[in-house]
N, CA, C and O atoms as a MOPAC input file, in Angstrom:
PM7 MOZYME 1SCF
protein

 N      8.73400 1     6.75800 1    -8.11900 1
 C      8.41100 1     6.05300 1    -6.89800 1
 C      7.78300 1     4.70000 1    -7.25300 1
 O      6.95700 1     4.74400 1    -8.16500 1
 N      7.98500 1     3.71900 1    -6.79500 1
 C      7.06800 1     2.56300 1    -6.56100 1
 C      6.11300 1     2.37200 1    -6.62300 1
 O      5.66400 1     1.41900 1    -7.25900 1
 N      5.35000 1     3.28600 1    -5.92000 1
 C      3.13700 1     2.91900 1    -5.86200 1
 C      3.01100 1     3.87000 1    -7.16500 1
 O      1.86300 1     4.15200 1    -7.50900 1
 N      3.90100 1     4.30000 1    -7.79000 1
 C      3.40000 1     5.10800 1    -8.96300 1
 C      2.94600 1     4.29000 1   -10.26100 1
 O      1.97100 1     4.20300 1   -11.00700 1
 N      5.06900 1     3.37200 1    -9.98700 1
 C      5.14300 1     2.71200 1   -11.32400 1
 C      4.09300 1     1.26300 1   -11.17400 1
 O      3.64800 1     0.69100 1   -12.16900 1
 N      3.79200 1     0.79400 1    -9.67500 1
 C      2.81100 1     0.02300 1    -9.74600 1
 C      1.66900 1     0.36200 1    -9.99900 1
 O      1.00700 1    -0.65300 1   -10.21300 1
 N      1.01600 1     1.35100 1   -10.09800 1
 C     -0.24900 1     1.66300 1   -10.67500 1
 C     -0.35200 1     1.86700 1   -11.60800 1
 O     -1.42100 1     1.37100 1   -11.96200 1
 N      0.22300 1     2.46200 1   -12.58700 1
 C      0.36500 1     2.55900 1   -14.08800 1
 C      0.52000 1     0.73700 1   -14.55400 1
 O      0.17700 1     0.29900 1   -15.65200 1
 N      0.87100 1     0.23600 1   -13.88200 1
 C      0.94500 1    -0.88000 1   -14.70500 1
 C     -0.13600 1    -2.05400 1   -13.91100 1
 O     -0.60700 1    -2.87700 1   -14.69600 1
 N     -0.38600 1    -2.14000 1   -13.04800 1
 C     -1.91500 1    -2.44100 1   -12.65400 1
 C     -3.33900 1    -1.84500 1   -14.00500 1
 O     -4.15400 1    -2.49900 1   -14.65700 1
 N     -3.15300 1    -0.89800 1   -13.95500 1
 C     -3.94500 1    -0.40700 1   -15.07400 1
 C     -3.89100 1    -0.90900 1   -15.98400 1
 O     -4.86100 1    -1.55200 1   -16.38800 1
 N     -2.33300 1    -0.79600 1   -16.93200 1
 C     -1.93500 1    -1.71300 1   -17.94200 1
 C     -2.61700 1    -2.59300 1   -17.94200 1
 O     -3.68800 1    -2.77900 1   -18.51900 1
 N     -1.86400 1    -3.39000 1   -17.08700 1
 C     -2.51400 1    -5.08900 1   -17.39600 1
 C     -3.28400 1    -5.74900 1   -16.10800 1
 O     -3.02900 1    -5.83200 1   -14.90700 1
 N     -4.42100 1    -6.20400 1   -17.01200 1
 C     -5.49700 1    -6.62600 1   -15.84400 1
 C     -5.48200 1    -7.88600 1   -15.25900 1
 O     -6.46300 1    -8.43700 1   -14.75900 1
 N     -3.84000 1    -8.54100 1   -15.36000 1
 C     -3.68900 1    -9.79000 1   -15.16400 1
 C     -2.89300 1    -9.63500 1   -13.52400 1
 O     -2.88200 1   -10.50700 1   -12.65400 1
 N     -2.46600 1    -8.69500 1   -13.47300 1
 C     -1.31500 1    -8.15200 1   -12.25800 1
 C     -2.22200 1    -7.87500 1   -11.03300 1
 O     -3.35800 1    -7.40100 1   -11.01900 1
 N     -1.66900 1    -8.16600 1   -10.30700 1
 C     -2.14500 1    -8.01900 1    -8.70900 1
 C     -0.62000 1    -7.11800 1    -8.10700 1
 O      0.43000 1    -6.88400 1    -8.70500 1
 N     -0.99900 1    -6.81600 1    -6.87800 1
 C      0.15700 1    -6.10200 1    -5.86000 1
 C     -0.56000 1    -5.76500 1    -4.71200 1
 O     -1.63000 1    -5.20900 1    -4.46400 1
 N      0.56200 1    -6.38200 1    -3.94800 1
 C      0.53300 1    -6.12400 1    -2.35500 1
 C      1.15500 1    -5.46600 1    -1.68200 1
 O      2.33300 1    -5.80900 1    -1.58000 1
 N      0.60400 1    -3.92500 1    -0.71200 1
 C      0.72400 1    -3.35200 1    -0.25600 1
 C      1.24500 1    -3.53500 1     1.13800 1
 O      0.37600 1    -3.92500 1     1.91800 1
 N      2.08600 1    -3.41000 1     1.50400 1
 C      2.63900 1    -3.89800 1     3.35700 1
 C      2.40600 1    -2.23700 1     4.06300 1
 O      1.60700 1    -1.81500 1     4.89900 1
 N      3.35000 1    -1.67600 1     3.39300 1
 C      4.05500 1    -0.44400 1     4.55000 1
 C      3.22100 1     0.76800 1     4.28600 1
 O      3.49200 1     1.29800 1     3.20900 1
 N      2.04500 1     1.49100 1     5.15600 1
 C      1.04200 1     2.05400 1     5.46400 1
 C      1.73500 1     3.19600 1     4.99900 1
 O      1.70000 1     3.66800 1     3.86300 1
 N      2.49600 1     3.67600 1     6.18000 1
 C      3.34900 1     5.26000 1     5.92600 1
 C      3.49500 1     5.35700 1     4.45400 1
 O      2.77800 1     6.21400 1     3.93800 1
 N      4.46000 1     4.49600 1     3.45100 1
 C      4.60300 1     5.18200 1     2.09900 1
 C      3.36300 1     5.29000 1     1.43300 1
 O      3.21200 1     6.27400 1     0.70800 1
 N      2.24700 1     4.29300 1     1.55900 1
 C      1.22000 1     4.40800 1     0.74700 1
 C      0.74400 1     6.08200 1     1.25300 1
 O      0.98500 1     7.06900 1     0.55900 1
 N      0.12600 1     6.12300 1     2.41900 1
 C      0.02400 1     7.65300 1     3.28300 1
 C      0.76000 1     8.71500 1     2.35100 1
 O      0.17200 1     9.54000 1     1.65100 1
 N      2.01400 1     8.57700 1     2.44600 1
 C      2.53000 1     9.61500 1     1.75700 1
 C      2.34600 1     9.99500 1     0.22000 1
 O      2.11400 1    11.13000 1    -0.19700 1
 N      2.49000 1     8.84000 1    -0.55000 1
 C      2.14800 1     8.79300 1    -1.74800 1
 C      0.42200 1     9.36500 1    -2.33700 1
 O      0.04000 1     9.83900 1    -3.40700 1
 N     -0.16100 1     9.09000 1    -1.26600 1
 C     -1.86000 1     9.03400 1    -1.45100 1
 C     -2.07400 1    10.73600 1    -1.15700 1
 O     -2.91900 1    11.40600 1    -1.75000 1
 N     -1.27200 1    11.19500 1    -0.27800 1
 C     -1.63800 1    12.47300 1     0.27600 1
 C     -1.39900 1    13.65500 1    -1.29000 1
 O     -1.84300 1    14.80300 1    -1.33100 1
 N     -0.63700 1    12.99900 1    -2.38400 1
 C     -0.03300 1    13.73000 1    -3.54500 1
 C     -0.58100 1    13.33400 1    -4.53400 1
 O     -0.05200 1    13.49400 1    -5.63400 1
 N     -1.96600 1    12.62200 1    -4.36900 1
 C     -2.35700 1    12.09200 1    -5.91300 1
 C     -3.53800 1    12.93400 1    -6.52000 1
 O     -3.96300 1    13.82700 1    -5.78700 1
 N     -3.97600 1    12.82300 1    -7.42900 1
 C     -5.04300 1    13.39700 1    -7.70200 1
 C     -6.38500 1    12.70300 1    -7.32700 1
 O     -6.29800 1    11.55600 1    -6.88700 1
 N     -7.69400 1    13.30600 1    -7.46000 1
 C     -8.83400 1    13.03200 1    -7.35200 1
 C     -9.10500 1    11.80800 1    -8.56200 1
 O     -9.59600 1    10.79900 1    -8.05600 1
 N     -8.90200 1    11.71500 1    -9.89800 1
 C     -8.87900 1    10.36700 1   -10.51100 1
 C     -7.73300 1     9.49100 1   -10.33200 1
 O     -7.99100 1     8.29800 1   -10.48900 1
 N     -6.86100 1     9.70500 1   -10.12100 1
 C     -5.91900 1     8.43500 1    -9.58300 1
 C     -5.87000 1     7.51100 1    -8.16200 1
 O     -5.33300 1     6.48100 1    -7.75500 1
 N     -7.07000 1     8.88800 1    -7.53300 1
 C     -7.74300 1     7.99300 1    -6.35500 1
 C     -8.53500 1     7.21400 1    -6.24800 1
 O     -8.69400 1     6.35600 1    -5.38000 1
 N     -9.41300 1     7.58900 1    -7.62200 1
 C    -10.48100 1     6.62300 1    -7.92000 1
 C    -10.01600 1     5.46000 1    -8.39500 1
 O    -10.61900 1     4.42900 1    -8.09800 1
 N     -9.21100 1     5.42700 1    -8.96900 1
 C     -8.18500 1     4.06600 1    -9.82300 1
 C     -7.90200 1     3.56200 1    -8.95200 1
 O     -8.67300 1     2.60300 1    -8.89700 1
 N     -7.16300 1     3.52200 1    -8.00400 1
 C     -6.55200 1     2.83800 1    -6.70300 1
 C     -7.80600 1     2.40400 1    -6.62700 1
 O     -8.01900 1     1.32400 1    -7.17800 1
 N     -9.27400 1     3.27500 1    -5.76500 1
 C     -9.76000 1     2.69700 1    -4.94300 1
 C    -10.49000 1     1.53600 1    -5.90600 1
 O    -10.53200 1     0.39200 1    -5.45400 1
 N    -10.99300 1     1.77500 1    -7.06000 1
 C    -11.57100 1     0.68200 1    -8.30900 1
 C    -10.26400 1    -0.60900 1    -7.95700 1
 O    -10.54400 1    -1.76600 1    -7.64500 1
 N     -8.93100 1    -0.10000 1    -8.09300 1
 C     -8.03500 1    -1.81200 1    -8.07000 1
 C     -8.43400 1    -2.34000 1    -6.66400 1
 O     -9.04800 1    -3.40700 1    -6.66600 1
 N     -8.14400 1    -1.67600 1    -5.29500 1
 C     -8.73800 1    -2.53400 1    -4.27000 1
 C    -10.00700 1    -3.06400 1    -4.46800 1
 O    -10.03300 1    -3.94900 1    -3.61300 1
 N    -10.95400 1    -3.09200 1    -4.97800 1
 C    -12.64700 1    -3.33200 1    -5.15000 1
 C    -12.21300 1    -4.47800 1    -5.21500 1
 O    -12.26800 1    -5.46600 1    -4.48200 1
 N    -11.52700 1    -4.11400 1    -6.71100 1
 C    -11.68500 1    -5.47500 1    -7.50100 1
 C    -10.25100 1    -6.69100 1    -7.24700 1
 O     -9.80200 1    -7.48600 1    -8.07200 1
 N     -9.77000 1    -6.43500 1    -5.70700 1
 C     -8.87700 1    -7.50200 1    -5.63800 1
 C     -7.36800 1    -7.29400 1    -6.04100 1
 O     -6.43900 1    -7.70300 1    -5.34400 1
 N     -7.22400 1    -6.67200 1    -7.14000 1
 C     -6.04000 1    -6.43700 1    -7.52000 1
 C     -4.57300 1    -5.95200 1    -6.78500 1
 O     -3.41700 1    -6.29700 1    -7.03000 1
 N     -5.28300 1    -4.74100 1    -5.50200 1
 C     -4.44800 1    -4.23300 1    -5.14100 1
 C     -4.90400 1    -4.55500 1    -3.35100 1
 O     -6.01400 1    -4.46900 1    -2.82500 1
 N     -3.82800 1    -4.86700 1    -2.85900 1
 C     -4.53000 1    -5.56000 1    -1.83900 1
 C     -3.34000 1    -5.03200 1    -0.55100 1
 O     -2.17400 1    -4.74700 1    -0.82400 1
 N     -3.89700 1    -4.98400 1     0.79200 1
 C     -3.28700 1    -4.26800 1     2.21500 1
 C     -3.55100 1    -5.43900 1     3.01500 1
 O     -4.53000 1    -6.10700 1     3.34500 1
 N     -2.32100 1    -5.43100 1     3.19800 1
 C     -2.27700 1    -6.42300 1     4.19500 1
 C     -0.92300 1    -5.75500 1     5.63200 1
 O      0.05000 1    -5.05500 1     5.35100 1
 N     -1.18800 1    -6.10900 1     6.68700 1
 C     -0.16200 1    -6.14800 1     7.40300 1
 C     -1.45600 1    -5.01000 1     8.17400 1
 O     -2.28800 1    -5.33300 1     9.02100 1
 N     -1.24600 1    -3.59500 1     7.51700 1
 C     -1.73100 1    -2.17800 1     7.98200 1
 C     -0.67900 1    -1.34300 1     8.82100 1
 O     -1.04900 1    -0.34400 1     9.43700 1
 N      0.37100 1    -1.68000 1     8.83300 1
 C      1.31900 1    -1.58200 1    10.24200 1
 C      2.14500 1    -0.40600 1     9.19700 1
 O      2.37600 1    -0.31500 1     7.99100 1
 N      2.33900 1     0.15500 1    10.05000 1
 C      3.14600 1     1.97900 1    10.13700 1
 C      4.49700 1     1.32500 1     9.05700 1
 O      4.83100 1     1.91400 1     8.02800 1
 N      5.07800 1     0.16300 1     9.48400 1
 C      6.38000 1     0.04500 1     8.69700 1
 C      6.31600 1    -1.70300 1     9.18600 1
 O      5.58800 1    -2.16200 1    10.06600 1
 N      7.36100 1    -2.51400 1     8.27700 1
 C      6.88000 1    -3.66400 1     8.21800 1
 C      7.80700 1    -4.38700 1     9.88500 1
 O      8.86900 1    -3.87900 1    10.24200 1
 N      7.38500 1    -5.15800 1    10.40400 1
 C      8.34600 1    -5.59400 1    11.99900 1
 C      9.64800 1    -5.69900 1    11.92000 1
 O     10.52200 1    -5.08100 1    12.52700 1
 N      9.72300 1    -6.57200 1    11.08300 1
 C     11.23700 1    -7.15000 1    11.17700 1
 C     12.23700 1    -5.92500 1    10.90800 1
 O     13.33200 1    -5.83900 1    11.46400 1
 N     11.56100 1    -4.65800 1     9.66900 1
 C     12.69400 1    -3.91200 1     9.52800 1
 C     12.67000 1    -2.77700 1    10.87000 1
 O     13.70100 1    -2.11800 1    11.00700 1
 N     11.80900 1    -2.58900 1    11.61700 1
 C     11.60400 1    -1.38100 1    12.69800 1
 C     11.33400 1    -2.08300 1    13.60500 1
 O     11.27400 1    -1.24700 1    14.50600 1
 N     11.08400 1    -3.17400 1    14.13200 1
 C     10.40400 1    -3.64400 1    15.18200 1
 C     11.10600 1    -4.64000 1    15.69000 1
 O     10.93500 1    -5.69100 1    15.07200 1
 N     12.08900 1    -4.72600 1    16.90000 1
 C     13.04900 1    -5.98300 1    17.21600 1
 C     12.36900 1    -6.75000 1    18.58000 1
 O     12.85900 1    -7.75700 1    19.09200 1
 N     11.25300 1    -6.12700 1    19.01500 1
 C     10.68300 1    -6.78800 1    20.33600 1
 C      9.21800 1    -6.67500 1    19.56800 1
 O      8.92200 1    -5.88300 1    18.67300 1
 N      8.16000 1    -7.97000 1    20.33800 1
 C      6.83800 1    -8.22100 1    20.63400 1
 C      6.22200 1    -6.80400 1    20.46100 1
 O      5.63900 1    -6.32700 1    19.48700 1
 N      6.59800 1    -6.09600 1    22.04300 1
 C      6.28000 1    -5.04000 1    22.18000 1
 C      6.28400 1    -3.65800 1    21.52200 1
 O      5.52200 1    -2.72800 1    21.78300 1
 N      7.44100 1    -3.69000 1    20.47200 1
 C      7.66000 1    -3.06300 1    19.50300 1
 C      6.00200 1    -2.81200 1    18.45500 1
 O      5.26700 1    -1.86400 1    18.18000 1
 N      6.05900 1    -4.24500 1    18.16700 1
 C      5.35300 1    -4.79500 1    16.79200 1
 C      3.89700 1    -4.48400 1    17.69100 1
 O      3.29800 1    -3.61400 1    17.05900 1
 N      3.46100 1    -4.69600 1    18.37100 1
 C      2.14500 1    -4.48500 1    19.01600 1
 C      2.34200 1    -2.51000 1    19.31500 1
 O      1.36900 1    -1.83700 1    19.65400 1
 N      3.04500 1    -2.20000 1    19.20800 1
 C      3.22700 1    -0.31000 1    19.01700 1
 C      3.32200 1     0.16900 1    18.09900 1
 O      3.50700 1     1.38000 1    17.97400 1
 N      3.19700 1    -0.85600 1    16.94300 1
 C      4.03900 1    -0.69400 1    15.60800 1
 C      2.27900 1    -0.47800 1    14.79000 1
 O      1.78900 1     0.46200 1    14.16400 1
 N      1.72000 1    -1.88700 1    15.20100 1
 C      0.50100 1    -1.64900 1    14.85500 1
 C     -0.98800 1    -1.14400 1    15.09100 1
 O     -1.98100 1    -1.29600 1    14.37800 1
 N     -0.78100 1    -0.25200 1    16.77600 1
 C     -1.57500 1     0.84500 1    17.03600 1
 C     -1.30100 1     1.91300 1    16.35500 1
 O     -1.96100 1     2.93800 1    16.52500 1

């Protein structure tokens, strides 16, 4: 998976950053990790590295074709 191979290599190298958009996969991914790989995540957000932006269930443009959508999208 993705948030896997990005965390292993966030770790790696302390030069790398990554940005998080789509809530649901992180959710899913997070619900299967262990108790120290949670701590790792939450240590890379501290420190900037790993960063959430948007917060939205799935990103607009790919699920969301109206205003109204995207304002349902992100309750």
């Amino acid at each position: 998976m993705t948030i896997d191979t990005t965390i292993i290599e966030l770790l790696r190298n302390p030069n790398r950053t990554y940005t998080q958009v789509e809530m649901k996969f992180f959710s899913m991914w997070w619900k299967r990790q262990t108790l120290e790989t949670k701590q790792a995540v939450r240590a890379l957000a501290r420190e900037g590295r790993l960063e959430f932006v948007n917060a939205g269930w799935s990103m607009h443009d790919e699920a969301c074709a109206h205003y109204e959508d995207m304002i349902d999208n992100m309750l």
